[in-house]
Each structure stands twice: as structure tokens, then as C-alpha cells.
C-alpha positions in Angstrom: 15.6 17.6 17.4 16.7 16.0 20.6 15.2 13.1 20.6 17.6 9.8 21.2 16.4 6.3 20.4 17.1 4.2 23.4 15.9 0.6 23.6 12.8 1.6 26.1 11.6 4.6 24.3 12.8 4.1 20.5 10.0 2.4 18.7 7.0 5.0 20.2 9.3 8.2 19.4 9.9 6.4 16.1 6.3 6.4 15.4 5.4 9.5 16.9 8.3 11.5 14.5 6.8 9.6 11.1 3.4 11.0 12.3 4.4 14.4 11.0 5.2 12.8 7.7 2.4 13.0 4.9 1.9 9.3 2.7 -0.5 8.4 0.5 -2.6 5.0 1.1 -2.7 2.2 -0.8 -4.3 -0.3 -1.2 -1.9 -3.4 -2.0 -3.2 -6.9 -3.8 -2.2 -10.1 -4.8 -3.7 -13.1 -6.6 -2.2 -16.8 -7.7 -1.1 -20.0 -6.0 -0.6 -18.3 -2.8 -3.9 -17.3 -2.8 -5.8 -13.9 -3.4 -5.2 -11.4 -0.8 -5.1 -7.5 0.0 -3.7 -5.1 2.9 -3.6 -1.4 3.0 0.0 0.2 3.0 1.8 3.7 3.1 4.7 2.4 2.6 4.9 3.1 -1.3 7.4 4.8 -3.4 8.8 5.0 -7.0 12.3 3.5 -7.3 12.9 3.7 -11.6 11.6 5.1 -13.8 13.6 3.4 -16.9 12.7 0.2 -16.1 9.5 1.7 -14.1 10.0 0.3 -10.6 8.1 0.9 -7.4 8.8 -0.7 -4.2 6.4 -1.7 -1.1 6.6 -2.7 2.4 4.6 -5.4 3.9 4.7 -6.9 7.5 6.5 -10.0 7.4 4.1 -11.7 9.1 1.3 -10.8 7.4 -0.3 -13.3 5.0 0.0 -11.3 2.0 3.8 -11.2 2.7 3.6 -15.4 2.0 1.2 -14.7 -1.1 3.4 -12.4 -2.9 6.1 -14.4 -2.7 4.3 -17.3 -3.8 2.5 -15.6 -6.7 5.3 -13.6 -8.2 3.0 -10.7 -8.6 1.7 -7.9 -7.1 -0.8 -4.6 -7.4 -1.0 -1.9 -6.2 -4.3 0.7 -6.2 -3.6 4.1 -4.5 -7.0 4.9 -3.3 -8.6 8.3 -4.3 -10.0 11.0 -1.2 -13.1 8.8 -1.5 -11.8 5.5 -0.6 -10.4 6.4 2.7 -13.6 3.2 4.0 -11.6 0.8 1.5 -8.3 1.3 3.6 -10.0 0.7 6.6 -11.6 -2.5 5.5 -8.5 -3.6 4.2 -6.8 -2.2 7.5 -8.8 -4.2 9.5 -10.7 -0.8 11.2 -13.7 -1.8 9.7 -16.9 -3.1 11.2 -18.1 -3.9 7.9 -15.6 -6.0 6.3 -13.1 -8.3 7.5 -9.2 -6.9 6.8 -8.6 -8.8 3.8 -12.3 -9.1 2.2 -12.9 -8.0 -1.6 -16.7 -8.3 -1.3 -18.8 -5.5 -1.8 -16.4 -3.2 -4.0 -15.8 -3.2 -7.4 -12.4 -4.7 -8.4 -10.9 -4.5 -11.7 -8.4 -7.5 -12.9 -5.4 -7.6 -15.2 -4.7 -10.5 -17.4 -2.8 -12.3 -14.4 -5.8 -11.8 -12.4 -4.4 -9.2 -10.0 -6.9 -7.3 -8.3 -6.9 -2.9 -8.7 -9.7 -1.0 -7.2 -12.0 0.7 -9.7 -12.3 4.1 -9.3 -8.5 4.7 -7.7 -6.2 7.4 -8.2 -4.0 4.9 -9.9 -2.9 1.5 -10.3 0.3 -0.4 -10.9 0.6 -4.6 -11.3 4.2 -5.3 -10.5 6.3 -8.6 -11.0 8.4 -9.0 -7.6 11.9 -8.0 -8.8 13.2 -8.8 -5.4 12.4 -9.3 -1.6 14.6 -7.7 1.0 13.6 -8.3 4.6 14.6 -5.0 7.0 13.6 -4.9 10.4 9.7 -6.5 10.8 9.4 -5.4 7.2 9.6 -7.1 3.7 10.2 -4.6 1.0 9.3 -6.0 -1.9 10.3 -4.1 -5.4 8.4 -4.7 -8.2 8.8 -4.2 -11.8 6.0 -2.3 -13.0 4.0 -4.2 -15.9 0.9 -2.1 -16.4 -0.8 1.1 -14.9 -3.4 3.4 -14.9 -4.7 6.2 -13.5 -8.3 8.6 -13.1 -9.1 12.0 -12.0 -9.5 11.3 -8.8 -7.8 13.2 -6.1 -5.5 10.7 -4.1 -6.2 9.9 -0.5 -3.1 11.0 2.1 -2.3 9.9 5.8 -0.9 11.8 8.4 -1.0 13.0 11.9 -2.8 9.8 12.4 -5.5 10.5 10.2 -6.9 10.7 6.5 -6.2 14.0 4.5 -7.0 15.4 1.7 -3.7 17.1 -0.5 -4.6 20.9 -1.4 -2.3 23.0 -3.9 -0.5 25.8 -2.4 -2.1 29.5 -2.7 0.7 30.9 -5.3 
């Protein structure tokens, strides 16, 4: 670990070191005055549990940045190993669907009308708590008002590429 950040060198060393880190990828959504909008994230994690918090980070100049804080409300869908063409669609890698395009999947709605992607590993619709701007970031936490969950083995990133999480042998 000898890497120094120096103005010239320390956003690719940056992003070459969080390579090696393993995320899982969401899929994040929004839906209300600001207008209905999704973008896939890894930046997801679990801040409470009593309340049941989560927080996520969203590029401040992204449009869904503007939504959620006009809408007040948020969801979250962490895709399952079988979504990983969902996070590119919604990544903007897709030939197939424009980056923030709910046709052709099936999308599930709570009573605010948030979308969650049928069929994910989980879902959470969150009420923005608070918005906290670091770096080119927004972090956004939410309070968590509903979730779910299936069977379905979640979807990870790393090494700049999808994986698959495997138990260790014992």
C-alpha cells in the first residue's frame, strides 16, 4: 500500500483500488412531481436498523438526483444474479433500452407509486431523511417504509464486472 493521491493521478488510483472491492447492484427509483425515474447504483448500505435506514449515493448531476429531491421518496430494488441486463439498461450499457427506460420489465409499485423490480433480491421504498452532498456525490438517507425480499441470489460487482456471491467451502 504505497499508493499517494496526488492531484494528476488520484481519481484513476481511486478507482482502480475500489475495483478490488465487491458491491452489490442496485437498481434505484423514483416517482412523483419530479417525475418517474431510475439509475443503477453500488453505492448502497444499511445505516439503522431501529429506525431501519439505508443510505444511497447518486451523481449530483444526474436527473434522478433532482427527482428525489422533489418527490420525497425513493426505492430501491437490489437486483438478483439474473438481472445483471436490468443494470445495464438502467446504466446506460444497453443497446436495448435507453438508461432510464422502465419499458419492457415488470415493475411492481407501492402505494406512493414507487417503482421495485419484480423478481429482485429485495426491495426497500425510503422517505429521504436527508440529502448530504460529498464530493460529485449526493448521499441521500432514507427512512425505510416498506420492503421485501425473494429467493433470488443477489447480483455483485467487482473487478469491473458482474459476479455471482458463493458461500465459503467450511
Amino acid at each position: 500500500m504505497t499508493d499517494t493521491l496526488d492531484s494528476e493521478t488520484a481519481r484513476a488510483t481511486f478507482v482502480n483500488a475500489m475495483g478490488a472491492a465487491v458491491t452489490g447492484v442496485t437498481i434505484v427509483t423514483t416517482n412523483g412531481p419530479g417525475g418517474r425515474l431510475g439509475r443503477t447504483i453500488s453505492a448502497m448500505a444499511s445505516v439503522s436498523a431501529d429506525p431501519p435506514m439505508l443510505l444511497v449515493c447518486v451523481n449530483r448531476r444526474s436527473p434522478l438526483d433532482r427527482a428525489m429531491r422533489a418527490n420525497g421518496v425513493f426505492g430501491v430494488s437490489v437486483l438478483g444474479e439474473h438481472q445483471a441486463d436490468v443494470s445495464d439498461a438502467f446504466a446506460g450499457r444497453s443497446q436495448s433500452a435507453a438508461p432510464f427506460a422502465f419499458a419492457a420489465r415488470h415493475w411492481d409499485a407501492d402505494a406512493a407509486g414507487v417503482p421495485l423490480l419484480a423478481g429482485a433480491a429485495a426491495c426497500f421504498v425510503c422517505r429521504v431523511e436527508s440529502a448530504v452532498e460529498a464530493g460529485t456525490h449526493t448521499v441521500f438517507i432514507g427512512g425505510v417504509l416498506e420492503t421485501g425480499h425473494s429467493t433470488a441470489s443477489p447480483l455483485a460487482y467487482t473487478s469491473r464486472a458482474y459476479a455471482r456471491p458463493l458461500p465459503l467451502a467450511a
